[in-house]
N, C-alpha and C positions, 0 to 999 in steps of 0.2 A: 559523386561527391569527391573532391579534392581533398584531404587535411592539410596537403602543401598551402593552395591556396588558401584558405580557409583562414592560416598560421600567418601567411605574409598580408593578407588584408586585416586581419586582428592587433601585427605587429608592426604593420608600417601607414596603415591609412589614419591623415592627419589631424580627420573630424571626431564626430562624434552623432550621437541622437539617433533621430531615424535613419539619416546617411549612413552611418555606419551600421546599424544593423540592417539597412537594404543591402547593402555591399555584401554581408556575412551571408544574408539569405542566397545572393546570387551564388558565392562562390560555394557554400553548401549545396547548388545545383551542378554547380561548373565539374567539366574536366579540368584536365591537370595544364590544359591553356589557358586555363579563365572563361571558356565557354558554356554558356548556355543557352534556353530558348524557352523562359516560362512564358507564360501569360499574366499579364496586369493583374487580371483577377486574383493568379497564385500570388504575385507577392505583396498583393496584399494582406492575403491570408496570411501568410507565411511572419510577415512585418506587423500584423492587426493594426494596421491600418487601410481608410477605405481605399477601395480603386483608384479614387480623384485625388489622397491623399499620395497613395504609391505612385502615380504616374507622375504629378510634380518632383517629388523626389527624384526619380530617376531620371528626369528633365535636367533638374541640380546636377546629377554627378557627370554627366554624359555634357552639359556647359561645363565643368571644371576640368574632363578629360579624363575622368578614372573609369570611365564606362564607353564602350562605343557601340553601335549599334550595325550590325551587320546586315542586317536585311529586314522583310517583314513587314513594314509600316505603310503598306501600300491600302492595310485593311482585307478585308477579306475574310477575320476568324481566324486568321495565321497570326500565332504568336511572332515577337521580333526576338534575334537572336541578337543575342547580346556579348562581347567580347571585354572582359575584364582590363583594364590598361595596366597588368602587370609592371611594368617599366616605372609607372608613374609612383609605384606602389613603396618606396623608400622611405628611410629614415627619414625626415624631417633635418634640415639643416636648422642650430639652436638659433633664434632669431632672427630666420628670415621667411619669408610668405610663400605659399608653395607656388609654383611656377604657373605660367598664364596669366598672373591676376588673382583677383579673390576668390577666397574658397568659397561656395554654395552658400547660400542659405541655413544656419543652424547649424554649421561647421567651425568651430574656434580658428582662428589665424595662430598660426604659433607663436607669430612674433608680437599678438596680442591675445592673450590667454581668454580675457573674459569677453570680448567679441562672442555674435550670435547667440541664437536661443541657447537657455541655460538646459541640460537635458533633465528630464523626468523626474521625481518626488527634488526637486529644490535644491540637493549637490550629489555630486561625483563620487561614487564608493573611495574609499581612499582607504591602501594598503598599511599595514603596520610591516620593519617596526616607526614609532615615532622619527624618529631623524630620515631625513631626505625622504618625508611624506610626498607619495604619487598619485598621481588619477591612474586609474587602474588600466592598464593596456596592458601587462602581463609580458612585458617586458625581462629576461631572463637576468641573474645579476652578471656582469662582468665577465665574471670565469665561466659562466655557463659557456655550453657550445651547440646550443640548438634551442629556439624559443618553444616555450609553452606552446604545444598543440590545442588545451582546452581555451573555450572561449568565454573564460569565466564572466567578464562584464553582460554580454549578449545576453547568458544564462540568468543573472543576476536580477536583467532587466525583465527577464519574462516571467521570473519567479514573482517579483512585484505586480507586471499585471494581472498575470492567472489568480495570484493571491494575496487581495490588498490586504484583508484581514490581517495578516502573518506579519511577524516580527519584517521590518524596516530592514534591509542589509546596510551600517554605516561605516563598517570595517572589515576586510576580507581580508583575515591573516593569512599569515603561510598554511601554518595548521589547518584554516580550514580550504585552500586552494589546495591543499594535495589530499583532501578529502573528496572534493567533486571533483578534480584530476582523473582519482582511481575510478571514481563512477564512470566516468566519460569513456576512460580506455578500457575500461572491463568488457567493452561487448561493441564490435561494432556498429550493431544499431542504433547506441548511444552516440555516436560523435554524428551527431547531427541537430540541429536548432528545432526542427518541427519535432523531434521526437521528444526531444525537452517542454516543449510546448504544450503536447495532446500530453504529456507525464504530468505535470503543475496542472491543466485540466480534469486530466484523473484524480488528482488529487482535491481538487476543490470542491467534488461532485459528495466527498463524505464530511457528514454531517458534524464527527466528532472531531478530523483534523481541523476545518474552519471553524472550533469554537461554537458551533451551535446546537450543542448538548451540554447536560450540568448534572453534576449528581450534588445530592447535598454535600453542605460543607466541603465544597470543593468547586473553584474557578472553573472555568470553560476555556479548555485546550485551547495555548496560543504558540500557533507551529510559527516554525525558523529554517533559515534553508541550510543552516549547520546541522541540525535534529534530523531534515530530510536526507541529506546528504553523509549519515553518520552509516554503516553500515549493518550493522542490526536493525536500524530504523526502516534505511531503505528496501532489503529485502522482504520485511512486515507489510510497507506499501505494497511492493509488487504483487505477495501473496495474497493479497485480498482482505487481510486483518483489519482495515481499519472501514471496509466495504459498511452502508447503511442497512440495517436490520443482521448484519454476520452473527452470528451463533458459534461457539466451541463443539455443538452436536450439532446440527444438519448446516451442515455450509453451503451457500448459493452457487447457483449454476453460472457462469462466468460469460458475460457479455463477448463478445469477435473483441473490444477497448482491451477490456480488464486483460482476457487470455492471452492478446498481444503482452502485455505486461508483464504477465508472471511469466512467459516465454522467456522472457529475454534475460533470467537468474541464472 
């Protein structure tokens, strides 16, 4: 895994939707050139979405130029190795169209904003504060001098699939970006997208964070990825607190998932 990459595909690629979270998953594979060599099948998984859906996408990036393909496609059960277009990977000039021609498929035009598919639950996280409201790319301000490493939107979006149940993300303050910030850098294992993925997983597997337990006179748990992401909360996850049938006397014996989990406190 790259964070270099990782940070310039986060803060300079000019789509959005599945493109961009394909691009993240690759460069979460890649070295520090932009290389790798999954297999279709992984980034699917990796993206959830199916094979047929992942390979048109990377069809997409690889016609736009942000992807190139090194070898492999000859067939055989050999994955293709794939070289990230680094170079391609810049800011965005403010009203003009990225270079080559049209972006992909489901990739906004920048010098046309609401071009392409709109991406997932209906709109775009958007940052507080209110004045000079953004689409969330994590973009550092001005004086900053090194972009956000976390890849809060990517994360954002997986939280939503793992767990529709759960509060909606419609604003990602600062407060709460340097709440999942710190989770991210706390542990190397964290700065990665599947690890975030099989974690929102884990989490969905118990009964009381998705809401589906009650006691009287009292609602049914509706988790937020502010709540997961607070840190008393988080380390409770890890530890196994909120596990189906857990007990304060005899506590259960921990799956290879869970103990991966609580490892990593």
């Amino acid at each position: 895994m790259s964070v270099r990459v990782l940070a310039q595909v986060w803060d300079s690629y000019p789509g959005g939707g599945s493109e961009l979270l394909t691009l993240l998953a690759l460069a979460d594979w890649s070295d520090d050139e932009g290389r790798c060599f999954p297999s279709m099948a992984s980034i699917g998984r990796k993206t959830r979405l199916s094979e047929k859906q992942a390979r048109r996408v990377v069809h997409s990036l690889k016609k736009a130029g942000f992807l190139h393909v090194l070898g492999g496609e000859s067939g055989g059960g050999m994955s293709c190795r794939y070289q990230i277009a680094l170079d391609r990977l810049t800011p965005p000039t403010r009203g003009r169209a990225p270079a080559e021609g049209r972006a992909p498929a489901g990739v906004p035009n920048p010098s046309h904003p609401w071009e392409g598919t709109p991406p997932t639950h209906g709109s775009r996280t958007v940052s507080e504060p209110s004045k000079n409201r953004q689409l969330i790319a994590d973009k550092p301000p001005v004086s900053s001098k090194a972009a956000d490493p976390c890849p809060h939107q990517a994360i954002i979006d997986l939280y939503h699939q793992a767990l529709p149940s759960g509060r909606h993300v419609r604003s990602w303050t600062d407060t709460r970006k340097a709440k999942l910030r710190a989770r991210w850098k706390e542990e190397a294992e964290r700065q990665s997208l599947d690890w975030w993925a099989k974690f929102f997983g884990y989490i969905a597997e118990s009964d009381f964070l998705t809401g589906k337990t009650s006691t009287p006179r009292r609602r049914p748990f509706e988790i937020d990825l502010e709540w997961i992401v607070t840190p008393s909360n988080f380390v409770k996850i890890l530890e196994g607190k909120y596990e189906n049938g857990q007990t304060a006397i005899t506590p259960t014996v921990p799956t290879q998932q869970e103990a991966m989990f609580r490892g990593c406190i």
